[in-house]
MIDRENZA-230282 format. One record per residue (C-alpha): residue in three letters; y, z, x; residue number from 0. Coordinates in Angstrom, 1 decimal. Layout:
> ALA / Y / Z / X / NUM $
...
//
This chain:
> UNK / -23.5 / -11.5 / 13.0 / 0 $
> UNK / -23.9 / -10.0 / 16.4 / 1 $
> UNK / -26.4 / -9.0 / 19.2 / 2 $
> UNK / -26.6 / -5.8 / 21.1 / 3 $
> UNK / -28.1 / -6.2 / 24.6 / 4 $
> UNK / -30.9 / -4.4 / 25.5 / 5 $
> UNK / -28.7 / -1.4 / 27.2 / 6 $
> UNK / -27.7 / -0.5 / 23.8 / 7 $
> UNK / -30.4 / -1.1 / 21.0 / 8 $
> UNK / -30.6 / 2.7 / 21.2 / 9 $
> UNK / -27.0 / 2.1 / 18.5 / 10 $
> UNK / -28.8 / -0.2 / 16.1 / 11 $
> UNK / -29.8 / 2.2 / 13.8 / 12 $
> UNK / -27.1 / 4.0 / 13.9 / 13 $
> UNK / -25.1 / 0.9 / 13.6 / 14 $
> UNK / -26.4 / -0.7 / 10.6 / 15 $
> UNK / -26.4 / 2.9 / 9.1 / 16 $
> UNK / -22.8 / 2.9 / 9.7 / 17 $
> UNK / -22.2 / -0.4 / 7.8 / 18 $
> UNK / -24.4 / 0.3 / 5.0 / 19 $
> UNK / -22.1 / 3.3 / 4.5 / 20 $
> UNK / -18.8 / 1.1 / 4.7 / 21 $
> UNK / -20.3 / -1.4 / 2.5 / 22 $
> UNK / -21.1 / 1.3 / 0.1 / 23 $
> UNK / -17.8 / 3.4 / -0.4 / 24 $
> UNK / -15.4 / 1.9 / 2.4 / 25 $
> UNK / -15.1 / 4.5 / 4.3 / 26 $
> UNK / -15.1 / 3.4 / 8.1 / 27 $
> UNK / -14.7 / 6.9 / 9.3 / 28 $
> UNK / -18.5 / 7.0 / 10.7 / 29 $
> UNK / -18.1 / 2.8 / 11.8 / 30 $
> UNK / -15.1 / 3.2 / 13.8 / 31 $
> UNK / -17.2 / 5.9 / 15.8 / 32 $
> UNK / -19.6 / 3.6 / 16.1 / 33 $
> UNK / -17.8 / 0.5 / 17.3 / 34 $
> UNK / -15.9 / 2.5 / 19.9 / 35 $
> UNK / -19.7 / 3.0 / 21.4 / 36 $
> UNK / -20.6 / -0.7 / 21.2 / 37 $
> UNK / -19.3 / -3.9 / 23.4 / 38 $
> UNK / -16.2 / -4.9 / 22.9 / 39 $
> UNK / -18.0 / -8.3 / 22.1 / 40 $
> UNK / -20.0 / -6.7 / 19.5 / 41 $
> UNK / -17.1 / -4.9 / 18.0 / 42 $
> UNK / -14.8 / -7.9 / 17.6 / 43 $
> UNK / -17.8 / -9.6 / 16.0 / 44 $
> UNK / -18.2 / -6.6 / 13.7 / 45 $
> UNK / -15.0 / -6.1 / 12.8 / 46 $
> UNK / -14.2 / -10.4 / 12.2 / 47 $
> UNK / -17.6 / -10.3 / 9.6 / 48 $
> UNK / -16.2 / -7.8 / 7.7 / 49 $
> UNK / -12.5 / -9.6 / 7.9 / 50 $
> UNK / -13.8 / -12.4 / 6.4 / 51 $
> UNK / -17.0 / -11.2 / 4.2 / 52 $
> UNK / -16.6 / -8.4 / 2.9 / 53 $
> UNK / -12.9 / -7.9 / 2.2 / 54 $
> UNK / -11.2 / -4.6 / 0.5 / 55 $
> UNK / -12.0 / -4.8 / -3.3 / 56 $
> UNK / -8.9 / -5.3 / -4.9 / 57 $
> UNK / -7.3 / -2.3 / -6.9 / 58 $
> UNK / -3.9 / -1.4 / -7.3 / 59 $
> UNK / -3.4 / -2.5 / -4.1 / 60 $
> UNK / -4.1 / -6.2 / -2.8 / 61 $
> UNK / -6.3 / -6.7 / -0.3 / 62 $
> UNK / -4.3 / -5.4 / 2.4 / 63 $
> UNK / -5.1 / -2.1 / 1.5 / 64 $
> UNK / -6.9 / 0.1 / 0.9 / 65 $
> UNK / -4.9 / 3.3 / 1.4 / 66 $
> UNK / -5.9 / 6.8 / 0.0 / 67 $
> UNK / -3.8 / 8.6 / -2.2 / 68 $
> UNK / -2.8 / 12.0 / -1.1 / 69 $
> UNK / -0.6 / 13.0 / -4.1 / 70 $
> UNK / -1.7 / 11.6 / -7.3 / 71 $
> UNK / 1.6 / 12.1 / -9.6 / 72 $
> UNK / 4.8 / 13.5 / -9.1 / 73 $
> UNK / 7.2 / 13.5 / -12.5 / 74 $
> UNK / 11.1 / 12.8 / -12.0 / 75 $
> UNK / 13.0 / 13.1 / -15.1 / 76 $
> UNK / 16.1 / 11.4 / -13.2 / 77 $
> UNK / 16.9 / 9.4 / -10.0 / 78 $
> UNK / 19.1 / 12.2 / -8.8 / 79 $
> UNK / 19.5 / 14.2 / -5.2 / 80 $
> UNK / 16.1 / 16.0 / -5.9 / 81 $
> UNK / 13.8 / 12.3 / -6.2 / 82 $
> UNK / 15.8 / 11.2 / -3.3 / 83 $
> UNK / 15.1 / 13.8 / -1.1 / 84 $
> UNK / 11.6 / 13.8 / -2.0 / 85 $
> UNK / 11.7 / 10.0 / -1.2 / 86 $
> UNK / 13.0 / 10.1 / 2.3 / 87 $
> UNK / 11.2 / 12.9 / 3.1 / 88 $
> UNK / 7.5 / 11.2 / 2.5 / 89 $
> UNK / 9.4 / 7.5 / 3.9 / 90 $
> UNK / 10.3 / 9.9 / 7.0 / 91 $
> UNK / 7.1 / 10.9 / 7.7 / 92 $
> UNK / 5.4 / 7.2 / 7.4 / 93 $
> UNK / 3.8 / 7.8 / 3.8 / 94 $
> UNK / 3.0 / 5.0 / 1.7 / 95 $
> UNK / 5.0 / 5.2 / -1.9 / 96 $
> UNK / 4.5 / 4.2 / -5.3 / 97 $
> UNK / 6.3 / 5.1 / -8.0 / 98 $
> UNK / 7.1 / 3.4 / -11.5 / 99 $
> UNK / 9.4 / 4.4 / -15.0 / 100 $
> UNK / 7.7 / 5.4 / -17.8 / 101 $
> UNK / 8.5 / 7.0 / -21.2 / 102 $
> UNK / 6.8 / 9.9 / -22.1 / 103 $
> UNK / 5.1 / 10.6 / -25.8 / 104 $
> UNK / 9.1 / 11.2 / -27.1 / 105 $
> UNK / 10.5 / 8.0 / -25.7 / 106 $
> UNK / 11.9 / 9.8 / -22.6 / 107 $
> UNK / 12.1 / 8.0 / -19.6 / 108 $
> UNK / 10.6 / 9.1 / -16.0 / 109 $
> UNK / 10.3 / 8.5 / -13.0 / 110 $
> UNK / 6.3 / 8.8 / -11.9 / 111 $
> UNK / 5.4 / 8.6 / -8.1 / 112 $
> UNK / 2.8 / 8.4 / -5.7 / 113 $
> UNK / 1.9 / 9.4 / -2.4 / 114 $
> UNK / -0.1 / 7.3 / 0.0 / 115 $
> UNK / -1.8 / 7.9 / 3.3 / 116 $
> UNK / -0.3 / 5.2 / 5.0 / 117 $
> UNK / 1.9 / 2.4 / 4.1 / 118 $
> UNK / -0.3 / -1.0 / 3.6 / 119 $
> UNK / 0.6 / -3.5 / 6.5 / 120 $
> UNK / 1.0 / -7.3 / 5.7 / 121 $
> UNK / 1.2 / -10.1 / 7.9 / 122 $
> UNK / 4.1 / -11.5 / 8.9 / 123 $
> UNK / 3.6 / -14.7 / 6.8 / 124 $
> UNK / 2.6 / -12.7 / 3.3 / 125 $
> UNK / 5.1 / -12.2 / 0.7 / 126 $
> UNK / 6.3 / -8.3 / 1.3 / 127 $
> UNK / 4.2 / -6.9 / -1.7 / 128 $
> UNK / 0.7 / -5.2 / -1.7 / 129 $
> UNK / 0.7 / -4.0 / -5.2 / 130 $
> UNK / -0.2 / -6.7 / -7.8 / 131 $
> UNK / 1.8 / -8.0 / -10.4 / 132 $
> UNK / 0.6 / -7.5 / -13.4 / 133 $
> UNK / -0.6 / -10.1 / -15.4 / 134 $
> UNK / 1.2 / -9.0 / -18.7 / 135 $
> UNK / 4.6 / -8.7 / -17.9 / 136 $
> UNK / 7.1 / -11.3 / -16.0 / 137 $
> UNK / 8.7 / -11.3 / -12.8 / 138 $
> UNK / 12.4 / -11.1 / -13.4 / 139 $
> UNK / 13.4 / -9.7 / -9.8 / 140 $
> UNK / 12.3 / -9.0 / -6.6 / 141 $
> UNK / 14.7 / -6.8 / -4.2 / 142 $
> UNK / 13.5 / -5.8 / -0.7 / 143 $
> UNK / 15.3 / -3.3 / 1.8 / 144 $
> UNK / 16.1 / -6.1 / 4.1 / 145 $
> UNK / 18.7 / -7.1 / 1.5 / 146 $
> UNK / 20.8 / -4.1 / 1.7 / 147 $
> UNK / 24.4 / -4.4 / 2.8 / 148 $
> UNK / 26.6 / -2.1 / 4.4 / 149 $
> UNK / 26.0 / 1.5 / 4.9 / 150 $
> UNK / 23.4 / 2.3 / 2.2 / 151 $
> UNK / 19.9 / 3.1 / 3.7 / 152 $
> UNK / 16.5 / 1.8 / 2.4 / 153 $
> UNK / 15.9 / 4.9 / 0.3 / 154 $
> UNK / 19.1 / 4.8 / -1.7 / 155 $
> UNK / 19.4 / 1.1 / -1.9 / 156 $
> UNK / 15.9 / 0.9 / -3.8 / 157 $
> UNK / 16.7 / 4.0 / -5.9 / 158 $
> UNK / 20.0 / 1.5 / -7.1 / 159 $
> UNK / 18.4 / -1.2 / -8.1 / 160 $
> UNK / 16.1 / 0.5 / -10.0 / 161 $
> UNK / 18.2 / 3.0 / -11.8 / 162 $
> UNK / 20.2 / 0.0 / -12.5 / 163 $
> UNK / 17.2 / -1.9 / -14.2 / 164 $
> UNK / 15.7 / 0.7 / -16.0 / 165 $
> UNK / 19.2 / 1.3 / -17.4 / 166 $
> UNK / 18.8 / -1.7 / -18.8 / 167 $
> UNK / 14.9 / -0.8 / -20.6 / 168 $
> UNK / 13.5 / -2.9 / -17.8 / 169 $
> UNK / 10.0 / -2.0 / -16.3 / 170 $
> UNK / 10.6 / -1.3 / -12.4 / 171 $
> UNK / 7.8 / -0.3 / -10.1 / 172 $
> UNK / 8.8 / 0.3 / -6.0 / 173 $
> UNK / 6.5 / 0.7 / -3.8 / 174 $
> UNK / 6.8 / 0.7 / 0.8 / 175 $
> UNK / 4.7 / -1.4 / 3.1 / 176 $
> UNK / 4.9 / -2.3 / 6.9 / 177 $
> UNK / 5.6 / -6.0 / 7.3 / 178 $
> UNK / 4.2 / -6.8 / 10.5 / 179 $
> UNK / 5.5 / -9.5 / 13.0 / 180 $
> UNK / 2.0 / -11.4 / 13.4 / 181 $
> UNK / -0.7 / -12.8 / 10.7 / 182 $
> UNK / -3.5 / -12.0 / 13.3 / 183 $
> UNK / -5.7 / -8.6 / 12.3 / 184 $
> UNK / -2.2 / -6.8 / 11.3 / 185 $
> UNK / -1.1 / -5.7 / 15.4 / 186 $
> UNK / 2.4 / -5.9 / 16.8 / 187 $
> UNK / 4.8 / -4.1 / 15.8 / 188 $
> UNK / 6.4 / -4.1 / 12.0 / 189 $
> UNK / 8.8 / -3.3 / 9.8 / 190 $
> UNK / 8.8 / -0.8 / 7.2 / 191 $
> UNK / 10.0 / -2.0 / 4.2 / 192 $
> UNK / 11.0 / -1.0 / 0.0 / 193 $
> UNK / 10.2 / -3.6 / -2.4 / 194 $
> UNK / 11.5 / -3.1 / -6.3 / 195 $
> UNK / 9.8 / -5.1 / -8.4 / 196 $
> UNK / 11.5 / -5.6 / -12.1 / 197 $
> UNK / 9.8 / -7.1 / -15.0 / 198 $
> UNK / 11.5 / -9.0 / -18.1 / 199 $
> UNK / 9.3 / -6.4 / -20.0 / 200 $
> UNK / 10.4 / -2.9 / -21.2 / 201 $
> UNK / 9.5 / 0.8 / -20.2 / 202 $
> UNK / 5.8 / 1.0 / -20.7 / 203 $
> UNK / 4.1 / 4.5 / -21.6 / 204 $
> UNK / 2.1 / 6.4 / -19.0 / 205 $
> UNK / 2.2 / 3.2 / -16.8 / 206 $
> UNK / 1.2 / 4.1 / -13.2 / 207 $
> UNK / -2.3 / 4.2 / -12.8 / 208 $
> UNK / -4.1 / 6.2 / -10.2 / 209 $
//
């Protein structure tokens, strides 16, 4: 993979320690120590192995990911002034958000969200989604913020689509990412963007997943 010169084999240990521990639980809080120590050489060597061998495992995020959750669950029983505020609140301070309609155990439907470290970046080719579509339900419409006209922001533009749909009984998950403007390593500058996805399949029960 790489070679440290002989000024710093003192780091091998502590190097290969540091990647057993990312390879085990994917946390890269002690590598990124590590790598700032190294070569640069030896870091972009790192760093491209682990690009292309040993990519995120995929969850409810794609491979982009992954992001920690900081707020497992937060219950809305309407998209009203309350979920909104809530929603460009966490948007303003760059959280990553999920959230998805469910009905509860009396056929009532909610409004379920989550709240991310960080919003999953995506290169600039990618489709702007990093939560999977699920395999059991249909695609029936994709709406991103960049569609919005006039003077409706991101927040409230997503909210209508997917009041409108789950008026309807359709299944409608939103969720933020950062589009960025290059497909190399995920640099540059992007844009943060909400995607609604709704699915030609109706309300599920206790859908959103942790």
């Amino acid at each position: 993979m790489t070679t440290l010169g002989a000024g710093d084999l003192h780091l091998t240990e502590e190097l290969v320690d540091a990647l057993n521990g990312f390879l085990a639980d994917r946390d890269d809080t002690a590598l990124e120590v590590v790598l700032n120590r190294v070569p640069k050489p030896v870091r972009m060597a790192t760093q491209q192995y682990l690009k292309e061998k040993c990519p995120p495992v995929l969850g409810a995020f794609t491979g982009f990911g992954p992001i920690d959750v900081v707020r497992p669950a937060v219950y809305f029983r309407d998209i009203d002034d309350e979920l909104e505020e809530y929603l460009e609140g966490a948007y303003m301070i760059g959280l990553g958000i999920r959230m998805s309609n469910e009905r509860d155990s009396e056929g009532d439907v909610e409004w379920v969200m989550q709240l991310l470290s960080d919003e999953v970046s995506v290169p600039a080719s990618a489709e702007p989604r990093t939560w999977e579509l699920p395999a059991e339900a249909k695609l029936l419409q994709t709406w991103t913020s960049k569609q919005r006209t006039g003077p409706v922001g991101p927040v409230r533009g997503a909210l209508n689509v997917a009041e409108e749909a789950s008026g309807q009984g359709r299944w409608v998950r939103i969720h933020t990412l950062l589009h960025s403007d290059r497909d190399v390593d995920f640099e540059g500058n992007g844009t943060s963007e909400f995607v609604v996805d709704v699915f030609d399949a109706p309300i599920p029960l206790q859908r959103l997943e942790g």
